[in-house]
C-alpha positions as CSV (number, residue, x, y, z in Angstrom):
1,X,2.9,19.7,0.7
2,X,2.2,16.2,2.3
3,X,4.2,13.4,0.9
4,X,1.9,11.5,-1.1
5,X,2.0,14.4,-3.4
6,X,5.4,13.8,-3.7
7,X,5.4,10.9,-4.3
8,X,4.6,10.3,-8.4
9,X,7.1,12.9,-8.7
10,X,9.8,11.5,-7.1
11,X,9.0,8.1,-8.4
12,X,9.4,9.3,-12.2
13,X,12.9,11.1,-11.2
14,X,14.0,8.1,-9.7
15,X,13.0,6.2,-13.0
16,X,14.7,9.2,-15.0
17,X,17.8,9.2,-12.7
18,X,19.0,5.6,-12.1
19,X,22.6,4.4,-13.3
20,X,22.6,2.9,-16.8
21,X,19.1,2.6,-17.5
22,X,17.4,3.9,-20.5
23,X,13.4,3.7,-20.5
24,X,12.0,0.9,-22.5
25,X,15.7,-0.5,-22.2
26,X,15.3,-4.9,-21.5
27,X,16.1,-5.4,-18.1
28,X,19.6,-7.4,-17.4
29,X,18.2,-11.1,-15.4
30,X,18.4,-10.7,-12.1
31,X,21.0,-11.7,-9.6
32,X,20.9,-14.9,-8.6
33,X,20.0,-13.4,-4.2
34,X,17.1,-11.3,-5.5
35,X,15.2,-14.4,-7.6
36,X,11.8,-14.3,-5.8
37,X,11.3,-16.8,-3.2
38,X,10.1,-20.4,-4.6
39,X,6.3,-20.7,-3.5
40,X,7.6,-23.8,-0.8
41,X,9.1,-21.1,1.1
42,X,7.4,-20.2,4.3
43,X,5.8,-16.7,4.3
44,X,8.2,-15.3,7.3
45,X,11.5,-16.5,5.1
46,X,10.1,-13.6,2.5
47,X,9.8,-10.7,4.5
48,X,12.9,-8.8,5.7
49,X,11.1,-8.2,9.4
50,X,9.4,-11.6,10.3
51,X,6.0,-10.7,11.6
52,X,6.2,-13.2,14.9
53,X,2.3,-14.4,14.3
54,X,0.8,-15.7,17.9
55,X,-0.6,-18.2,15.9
56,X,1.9,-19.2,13.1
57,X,-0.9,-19.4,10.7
58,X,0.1,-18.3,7.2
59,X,-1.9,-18.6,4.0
60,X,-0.9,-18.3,0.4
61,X,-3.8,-17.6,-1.8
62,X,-3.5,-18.5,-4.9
63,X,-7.2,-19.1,-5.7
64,X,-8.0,-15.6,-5.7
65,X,-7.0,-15.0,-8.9
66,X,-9.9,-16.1,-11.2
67,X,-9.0,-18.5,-13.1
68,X,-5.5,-18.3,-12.7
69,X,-3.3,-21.5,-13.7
70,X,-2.1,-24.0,-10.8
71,X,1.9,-22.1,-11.0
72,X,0.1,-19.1,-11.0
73,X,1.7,-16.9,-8.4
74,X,-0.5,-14.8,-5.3
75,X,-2.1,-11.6,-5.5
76,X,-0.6,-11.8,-2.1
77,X,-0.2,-13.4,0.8
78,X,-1.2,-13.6,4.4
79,X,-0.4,-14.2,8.4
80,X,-3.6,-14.4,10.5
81,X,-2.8,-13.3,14.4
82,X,-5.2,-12.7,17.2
83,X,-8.8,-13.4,18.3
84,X,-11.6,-11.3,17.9
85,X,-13.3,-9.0,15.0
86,X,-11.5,-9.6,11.9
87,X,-9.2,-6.7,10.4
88,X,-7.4,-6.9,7.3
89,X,-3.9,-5.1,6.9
90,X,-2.6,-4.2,3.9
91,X,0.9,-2.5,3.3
92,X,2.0,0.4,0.7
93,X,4.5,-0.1,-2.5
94,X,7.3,-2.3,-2.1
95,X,6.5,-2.7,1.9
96,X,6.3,-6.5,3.1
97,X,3.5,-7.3,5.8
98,X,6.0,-6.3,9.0
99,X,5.3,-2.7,8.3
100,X,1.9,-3.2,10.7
101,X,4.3,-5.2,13.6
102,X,3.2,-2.1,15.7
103,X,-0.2,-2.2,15.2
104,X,-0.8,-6.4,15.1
105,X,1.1,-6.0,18.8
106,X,-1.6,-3.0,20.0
107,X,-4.7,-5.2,18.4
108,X,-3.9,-8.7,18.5
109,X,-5.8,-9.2,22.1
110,X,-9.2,-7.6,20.3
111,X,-8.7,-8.7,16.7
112,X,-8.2,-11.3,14.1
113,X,-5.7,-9.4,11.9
114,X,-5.0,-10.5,8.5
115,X,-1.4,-9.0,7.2
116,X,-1.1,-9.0,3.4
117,X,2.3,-8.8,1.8
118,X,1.1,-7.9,-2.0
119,X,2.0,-10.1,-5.3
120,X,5.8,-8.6,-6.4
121,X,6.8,-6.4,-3.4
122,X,9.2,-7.5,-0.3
123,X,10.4,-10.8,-1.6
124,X,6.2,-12.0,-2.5
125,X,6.5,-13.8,-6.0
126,X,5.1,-11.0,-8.6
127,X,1.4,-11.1,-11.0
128,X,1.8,-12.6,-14.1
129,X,1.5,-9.2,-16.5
130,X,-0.9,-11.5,-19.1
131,X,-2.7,-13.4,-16.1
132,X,-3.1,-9.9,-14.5
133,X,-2.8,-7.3,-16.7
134,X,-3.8,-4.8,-14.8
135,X,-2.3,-5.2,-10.8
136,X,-4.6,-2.6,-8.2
137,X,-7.7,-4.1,-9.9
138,X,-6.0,-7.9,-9.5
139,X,-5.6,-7.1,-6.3
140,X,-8.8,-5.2,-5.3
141,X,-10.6,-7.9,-6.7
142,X,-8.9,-10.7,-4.7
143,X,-9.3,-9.3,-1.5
144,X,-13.1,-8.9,-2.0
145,X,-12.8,-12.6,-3.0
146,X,-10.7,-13.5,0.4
147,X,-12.8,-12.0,2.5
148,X,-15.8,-13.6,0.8
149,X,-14.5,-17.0,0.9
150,X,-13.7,-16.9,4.5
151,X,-16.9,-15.1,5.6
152,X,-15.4,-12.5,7.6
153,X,-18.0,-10.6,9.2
154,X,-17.2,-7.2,8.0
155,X,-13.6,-6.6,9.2
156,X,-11.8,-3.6,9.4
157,X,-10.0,-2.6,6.3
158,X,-6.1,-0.7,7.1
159,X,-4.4,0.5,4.3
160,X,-1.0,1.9,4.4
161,X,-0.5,4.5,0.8
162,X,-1.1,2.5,-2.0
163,X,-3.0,0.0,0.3
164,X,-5.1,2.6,1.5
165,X,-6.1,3.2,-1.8
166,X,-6.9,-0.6,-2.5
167,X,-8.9,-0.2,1.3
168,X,-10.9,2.5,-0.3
169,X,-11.3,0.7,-3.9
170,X,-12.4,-2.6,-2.1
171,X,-15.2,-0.7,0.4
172,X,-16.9,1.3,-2.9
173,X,-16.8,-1.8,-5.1
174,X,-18.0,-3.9,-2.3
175,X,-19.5,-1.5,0.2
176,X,-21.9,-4.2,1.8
177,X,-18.6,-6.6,2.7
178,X,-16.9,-4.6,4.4
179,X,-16.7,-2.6,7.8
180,X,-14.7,0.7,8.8
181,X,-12.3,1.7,6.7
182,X,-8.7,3.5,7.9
183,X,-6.3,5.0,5.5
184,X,-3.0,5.7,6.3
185,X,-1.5,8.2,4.2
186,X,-3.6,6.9,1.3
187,X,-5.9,8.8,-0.7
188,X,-8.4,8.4,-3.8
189,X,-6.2,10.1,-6.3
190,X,-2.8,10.3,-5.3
191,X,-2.1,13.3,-8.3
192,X,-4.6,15.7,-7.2
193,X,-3.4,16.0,-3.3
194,X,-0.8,18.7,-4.8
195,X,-3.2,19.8,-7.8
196,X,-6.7,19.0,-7.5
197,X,-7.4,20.1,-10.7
198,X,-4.9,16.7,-12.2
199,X,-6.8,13.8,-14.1
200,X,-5.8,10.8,-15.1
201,X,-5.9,11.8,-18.7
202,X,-2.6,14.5,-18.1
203,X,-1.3,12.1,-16.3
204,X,-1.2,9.5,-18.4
205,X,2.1,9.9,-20.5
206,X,4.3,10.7,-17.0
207,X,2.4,7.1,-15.7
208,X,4.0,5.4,-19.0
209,X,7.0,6.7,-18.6
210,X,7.8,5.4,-15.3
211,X,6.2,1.9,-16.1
212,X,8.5,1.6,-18.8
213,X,11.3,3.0,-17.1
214,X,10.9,0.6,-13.6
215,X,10.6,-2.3,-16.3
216,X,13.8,-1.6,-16.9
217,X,15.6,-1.4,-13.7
218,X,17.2,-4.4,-11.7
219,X,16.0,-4.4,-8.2
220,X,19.1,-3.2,-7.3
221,X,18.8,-0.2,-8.6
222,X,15.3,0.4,-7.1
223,X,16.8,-0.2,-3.8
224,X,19.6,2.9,-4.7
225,X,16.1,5.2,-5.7
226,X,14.5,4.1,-2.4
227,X,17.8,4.7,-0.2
228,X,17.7,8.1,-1.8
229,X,14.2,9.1,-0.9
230,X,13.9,7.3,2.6
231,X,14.2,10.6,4.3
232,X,11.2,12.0,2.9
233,X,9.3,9.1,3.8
234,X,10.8,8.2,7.5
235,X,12.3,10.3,10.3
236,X,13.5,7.4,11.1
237,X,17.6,6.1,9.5
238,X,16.9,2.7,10.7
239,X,13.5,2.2,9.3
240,X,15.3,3.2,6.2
241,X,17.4,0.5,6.0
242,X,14.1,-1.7,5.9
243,X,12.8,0.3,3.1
244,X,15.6,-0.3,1.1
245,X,15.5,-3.8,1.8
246,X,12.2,-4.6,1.1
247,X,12.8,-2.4,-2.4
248,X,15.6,-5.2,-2.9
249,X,13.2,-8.0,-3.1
250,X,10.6,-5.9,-5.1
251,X,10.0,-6.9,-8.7
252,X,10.5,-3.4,-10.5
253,X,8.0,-4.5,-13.1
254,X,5.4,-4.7,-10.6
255,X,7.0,-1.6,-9.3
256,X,6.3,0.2,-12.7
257,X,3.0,-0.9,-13.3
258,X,1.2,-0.4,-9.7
259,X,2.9,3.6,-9.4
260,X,1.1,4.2,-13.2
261,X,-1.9,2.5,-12.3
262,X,-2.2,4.4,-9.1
263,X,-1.2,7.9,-11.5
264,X,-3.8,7.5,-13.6
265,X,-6.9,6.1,-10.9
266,X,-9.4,8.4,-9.8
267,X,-11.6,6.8,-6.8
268,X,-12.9,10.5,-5.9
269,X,-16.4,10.3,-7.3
270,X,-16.6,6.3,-6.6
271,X,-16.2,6.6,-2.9
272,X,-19.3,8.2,-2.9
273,X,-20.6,4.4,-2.8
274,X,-18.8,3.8,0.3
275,X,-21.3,2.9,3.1
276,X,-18.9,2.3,6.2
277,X,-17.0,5.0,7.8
278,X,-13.8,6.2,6.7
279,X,-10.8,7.7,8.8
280,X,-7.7,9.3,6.7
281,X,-5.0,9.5,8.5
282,X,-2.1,12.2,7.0
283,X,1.2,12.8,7.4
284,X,1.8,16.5,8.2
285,X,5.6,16.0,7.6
286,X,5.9,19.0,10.4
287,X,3.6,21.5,8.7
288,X,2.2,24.0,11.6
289,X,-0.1,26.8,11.3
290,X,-1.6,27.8,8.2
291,X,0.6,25.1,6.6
292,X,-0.8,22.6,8.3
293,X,-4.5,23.8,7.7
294,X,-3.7,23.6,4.0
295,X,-2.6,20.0,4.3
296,X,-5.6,19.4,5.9
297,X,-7.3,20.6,3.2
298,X,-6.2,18.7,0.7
299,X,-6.5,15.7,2.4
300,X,-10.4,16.8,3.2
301,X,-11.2,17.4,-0.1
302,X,-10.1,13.8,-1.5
303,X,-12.8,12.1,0.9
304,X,-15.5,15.3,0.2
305,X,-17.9,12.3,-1.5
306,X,-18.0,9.8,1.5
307,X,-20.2,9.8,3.0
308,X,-19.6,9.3,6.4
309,X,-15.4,10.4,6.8
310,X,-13.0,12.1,9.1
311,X,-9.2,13.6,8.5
312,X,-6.4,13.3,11.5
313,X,-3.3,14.6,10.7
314,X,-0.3,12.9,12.4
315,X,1.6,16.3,12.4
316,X,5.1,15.4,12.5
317,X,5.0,12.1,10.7
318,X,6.1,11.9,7.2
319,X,4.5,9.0,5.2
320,X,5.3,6.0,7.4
321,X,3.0,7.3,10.0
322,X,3.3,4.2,11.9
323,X,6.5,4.1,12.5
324,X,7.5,8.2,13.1
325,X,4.0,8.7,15.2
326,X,2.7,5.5,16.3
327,X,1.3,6.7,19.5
328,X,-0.8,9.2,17.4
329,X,-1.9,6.6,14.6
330,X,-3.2,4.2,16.9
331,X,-4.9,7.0,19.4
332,X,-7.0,8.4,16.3
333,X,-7.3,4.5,15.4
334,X,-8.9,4.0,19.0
335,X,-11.0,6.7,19.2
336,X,-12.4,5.7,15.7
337,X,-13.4,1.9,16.3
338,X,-14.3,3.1,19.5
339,X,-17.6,5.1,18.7
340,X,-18.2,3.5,15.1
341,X,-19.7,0.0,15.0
């Protein structure tokens, strides 16, 4: 079963499971090293891997939340590197910006590459819940606004998970804005990639029990969950370590409320508005033979309404495809932008 189908799953034993915590229990205040960074900070202090821009240029967009008071934290923020067509990065749950390091090296010479770290993950300052009340659309809506008010020429949307989720979101909302669009391990309904019969209506209860639960948790204890389930989602021990920094700096809140929004989401019939192409890349977690034509397969069927999409399995990667199987992420990458305007 590839990982995203996991990944609810794991999230809501993680909220069931951590030390202490009872769901809809307050959460203690936080310790006074994992306070989010105070908005003077520079963007490269936040992150737990500093992206090395070429450039240095670093935005922090806080006008992309309509209307949103002048204290008003980020729906995220950004480091511009490179020349060239513009591409817009953006990272999973609880991952800061430096998860693309990889790919900004491999495209910087041929792109203007945008790297979001979103609003309450890796150290970013989180949404105000009232401001905000509900964080994918918050955020879907402020990168159609970014990329609006900076006239990018339709760039390239990345998305890594839950970012390829918002990738997809953003082109069917906004399919004239936008150019190709490249999923990584991200899908339009995260809960039907193991069932495709799940809705969002089943789902719902499971959604609210982990958004209460994570509301509970100090980002500590987040950090235990994610040390627990890094091997599922890296091959590799070191990149583990990252994860469960980055979890560490994560606002659990946020946490809570972007796993149940994404539970309880279904993009499948809206992607049909989608006018660019689309490449999914999965994580076959090792899967061979039939196996690995079943994975496939449930991949396939999650983009069966866009209308111009292709599947690549990365075989041996588990979720982080870009850091177990780089070279194969940025080959199906290549050959994609390559014959696709």
């Amino acid at each position: 079963m590839p990982y995203s189908a996991r990944f609810a799953a794991l999230a809501l034993a993680a909220a069931l499971t951590a030390p202490g915590v009872t769901a809809g229990q307050a959460r203690p205040p936080l310790a006074p090293h994992t306070l989010p960074a105070p908005r003077s900070t520079p963007l490269d202090a936040r992150r737990s891997t500093p992206l090395s821009p070429v450039d240095g240029r670093a935005s922090t967009p806080r006008s992309l939340l309509r209307d949103a008071p002048a204290d008003t934290a980020a729906p995220f923020t950004v480091t511009v590197t490179g020349h060239g067509r513009p591409m817009l990065l953006v990272p999973g749950l609880m991952s800061g910006g430096a998860v693309w390091d990889g790919v900004v090296a491999r495209y910087r010479d041929r792109y203007e590459l945008h790297v979001l770290t979103l609003a309450g993950f890796a150290g970013a300052p989180p949404l105000d819940s009232v401001q905000a009340p509900r964080f994918l659309a918050a955020e879907r809506d402020a990168i159609i606004r970014y990329i609006r008010e900076r006239r990018l020429d339709r760039p390239v949307l990345v998305g890594h998970s839950l970012g390829g989720f918002l990738a997809l979101w953003v082109a069917a909302d906004a399919p004239d804005l936008v150019g190709p669009v490249i999923a990584v391990d991200g899908v339009p309904y995260l809960m039907a990639l193991g069932d495709s019969t799940m809705t969002p209506e089943r789902a719902r209860p499971q959604a609210g029990a982990i958004r209460a639960a994570y509301a509970a948790f100090t980002p500590a204890q987040v950090a235990v969950q994610t040390r627990l389930g890094a091997a599922q989602m890296t091959r590799d021990p070191a990149r583990a370590t990252t994860l469960e920094a980055w979890a560490r700096t994560s606002d659990p809140a946020t946490v809570g409320r972007a796993v149940a929004e994404m539970m309880t989401t279904d993009l499948r019939d809206s992607v049909a508005a989608i006018r660019a192409p689309v490449l999914l890349v999965g994580a076959g977690n090792g899967a061979a033979g039939d196996a690995l034509v079943r994975v496939r397969a449930s991949y396939e069927r999650q983009l069966r309404r866009v209308p111009d999409a292709r599947v690549v399995i990365a075989a041996d990667a588990r979720h982080f495809v870009m850091w177990d199987d780089p070279a194969a992420l940025t080959a199906a990458m290549d050959h994609f932008l390559g014959d696709r305007p």
